[in-house]
VEXDREN-2710 file (C-alpha; in Angstrom, 1 decimal):
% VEXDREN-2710
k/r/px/py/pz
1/UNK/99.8/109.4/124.4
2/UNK/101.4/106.4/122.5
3/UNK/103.6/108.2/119.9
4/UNK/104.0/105.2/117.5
5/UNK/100.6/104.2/117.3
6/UNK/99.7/108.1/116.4
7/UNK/102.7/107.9/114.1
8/UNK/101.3/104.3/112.3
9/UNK/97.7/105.8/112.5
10/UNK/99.4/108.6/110.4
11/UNK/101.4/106.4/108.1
12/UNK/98.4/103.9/107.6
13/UNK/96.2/107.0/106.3
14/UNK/99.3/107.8/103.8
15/UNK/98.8/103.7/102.8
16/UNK/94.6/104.1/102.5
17/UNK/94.9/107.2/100.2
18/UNK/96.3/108.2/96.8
19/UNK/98.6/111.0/96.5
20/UNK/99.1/112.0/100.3
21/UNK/102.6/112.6/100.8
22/UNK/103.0/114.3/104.3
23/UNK/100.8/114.3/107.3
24/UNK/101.6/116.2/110.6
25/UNK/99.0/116.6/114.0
26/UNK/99.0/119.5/116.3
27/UNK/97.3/121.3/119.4
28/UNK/95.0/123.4/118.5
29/UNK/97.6/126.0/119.4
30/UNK/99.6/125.3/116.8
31/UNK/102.0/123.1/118.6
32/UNK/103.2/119.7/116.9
33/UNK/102.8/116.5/118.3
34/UNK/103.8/114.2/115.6
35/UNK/105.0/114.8/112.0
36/UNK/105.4/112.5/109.3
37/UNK/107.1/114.9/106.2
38/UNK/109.6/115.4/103.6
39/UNK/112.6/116.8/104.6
40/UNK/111.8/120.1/102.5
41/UNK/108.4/120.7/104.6
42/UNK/108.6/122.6/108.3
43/UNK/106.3/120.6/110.2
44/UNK/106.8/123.1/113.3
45/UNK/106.0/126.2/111.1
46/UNK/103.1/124.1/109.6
47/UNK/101.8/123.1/112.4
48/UNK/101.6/127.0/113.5
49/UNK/100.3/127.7/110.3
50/UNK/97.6/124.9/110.0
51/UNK/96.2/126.1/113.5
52/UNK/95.3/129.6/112.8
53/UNK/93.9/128.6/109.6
54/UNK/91.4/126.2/111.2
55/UNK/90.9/128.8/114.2
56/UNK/90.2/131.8/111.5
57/UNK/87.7/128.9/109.6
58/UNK/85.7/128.3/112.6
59/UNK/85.1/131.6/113.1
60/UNK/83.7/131.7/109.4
61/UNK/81.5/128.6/109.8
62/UNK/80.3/130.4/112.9
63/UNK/79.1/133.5/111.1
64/UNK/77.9/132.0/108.7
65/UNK/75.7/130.0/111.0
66/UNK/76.1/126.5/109.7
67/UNK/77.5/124.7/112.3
68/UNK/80.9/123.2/113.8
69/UNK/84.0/123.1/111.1
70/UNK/84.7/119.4/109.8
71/UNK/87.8/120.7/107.7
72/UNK/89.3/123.3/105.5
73/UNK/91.1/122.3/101.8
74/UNK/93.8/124.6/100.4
75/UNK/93.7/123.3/96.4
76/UNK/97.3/124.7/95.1
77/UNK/98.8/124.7/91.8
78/UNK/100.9/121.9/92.8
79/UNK/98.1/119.6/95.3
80/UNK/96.4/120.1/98.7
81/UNK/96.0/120.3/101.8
82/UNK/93.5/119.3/103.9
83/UNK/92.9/120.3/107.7
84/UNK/91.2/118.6/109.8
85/UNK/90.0/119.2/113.7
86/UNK/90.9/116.6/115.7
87/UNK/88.1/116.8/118.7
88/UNK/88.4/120.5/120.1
89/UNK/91.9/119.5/120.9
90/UNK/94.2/119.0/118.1
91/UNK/94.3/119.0/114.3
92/UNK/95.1/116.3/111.7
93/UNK/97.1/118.6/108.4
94/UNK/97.6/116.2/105.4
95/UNK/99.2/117.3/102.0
96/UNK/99.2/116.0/99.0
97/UNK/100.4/116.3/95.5
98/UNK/97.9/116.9/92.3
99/UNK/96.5/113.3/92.0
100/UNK/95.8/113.0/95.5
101/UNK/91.8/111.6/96.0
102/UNK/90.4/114.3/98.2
103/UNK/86.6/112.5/98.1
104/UNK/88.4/109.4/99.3
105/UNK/90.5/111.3/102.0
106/UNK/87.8/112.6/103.5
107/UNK/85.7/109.0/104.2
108/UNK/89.5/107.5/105.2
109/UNK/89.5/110.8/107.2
110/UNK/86.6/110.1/109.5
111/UNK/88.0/107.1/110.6
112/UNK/91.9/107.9/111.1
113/UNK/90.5/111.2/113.2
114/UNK/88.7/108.9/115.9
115/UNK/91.4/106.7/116.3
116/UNK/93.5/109.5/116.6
117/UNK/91.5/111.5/119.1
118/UNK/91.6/108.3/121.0
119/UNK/95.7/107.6/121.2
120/UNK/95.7/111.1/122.1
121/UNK/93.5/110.6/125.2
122/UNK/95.8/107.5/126.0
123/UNK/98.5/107.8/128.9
124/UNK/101.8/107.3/127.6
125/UNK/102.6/103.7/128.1
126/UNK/105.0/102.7/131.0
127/UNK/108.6/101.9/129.7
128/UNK/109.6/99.5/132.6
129/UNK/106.2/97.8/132.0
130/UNK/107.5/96.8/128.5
131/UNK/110.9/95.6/130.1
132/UNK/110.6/91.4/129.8
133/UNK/111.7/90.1/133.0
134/UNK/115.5/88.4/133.0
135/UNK/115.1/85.0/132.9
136/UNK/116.8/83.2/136.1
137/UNK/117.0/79.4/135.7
138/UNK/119.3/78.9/138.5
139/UNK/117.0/81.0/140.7
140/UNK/120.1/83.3/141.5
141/UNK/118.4/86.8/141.1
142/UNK/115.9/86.4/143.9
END
């Protein structure tokens, strides 16, 4: 998994929609894999948090026989939050303030979920393979 193109995936949602101010991703488990928050937000306890709240939903839209969980919306007195599940894999939290767009979040949703269910498929690129070769003018090194 590419880190900073799940981070920039993260961020660019934040750009697409009004009023999101944090966004975090997790395992299904409740582990995180990438947060992009406030200082004042725990994106580890969130993360737990986010997880069994989308586990304990799934087993409501189960019951209630209507099929798999797209997401769950918390509406507080001070904004949202919105989870999302990420393939059957991982989780996409996002939090905003009063004014944030929720209709518009979830069409930018759709999109930001695939291309995150894709960087997290992605091997974790090779750090020598970044690595420019020296250049040797004098043919010295070899």
């Amino acid at each position: 998994m590419n880190h900073d193109a799940l981070v920039a995936e993260m961020r660019a949602l934040r750009d697409q929609v009004v009023g999101i101010t944090d966004t975090v991703v997790a395992a299904v488990d409740g582990l995180l894999i990438a947060a992009d928050t406030e200082d004042a937000i725990d994106p580890n306890g969130l993360a737990a948090l986010a997880a069994a709240s989308l586990g304990l939903s799934q087993r409501i839209a189960s019951a209630a026989l209507r099929g798999s969980l797209r997401r769950t919306v918390t509406c507080s007195s001070g904004g949202y939050t919105a989870v999302y599940a990420v393939d059957d894999t991982a989780l996409l939290i996002v939090v905003g303030d009063e004014g944030m767009n929720v209709p518009q979040l979830h069409v930018e949703a759709r999109t930001a979920i695939e291309r995150i269910a894709s960087i997290l498929l992605q091997p974790e690129p090779d750090p020598e393979s970044a690595v420019e070769p020296v250049p040797d003018p004098e043919g010295v090194l070899g």
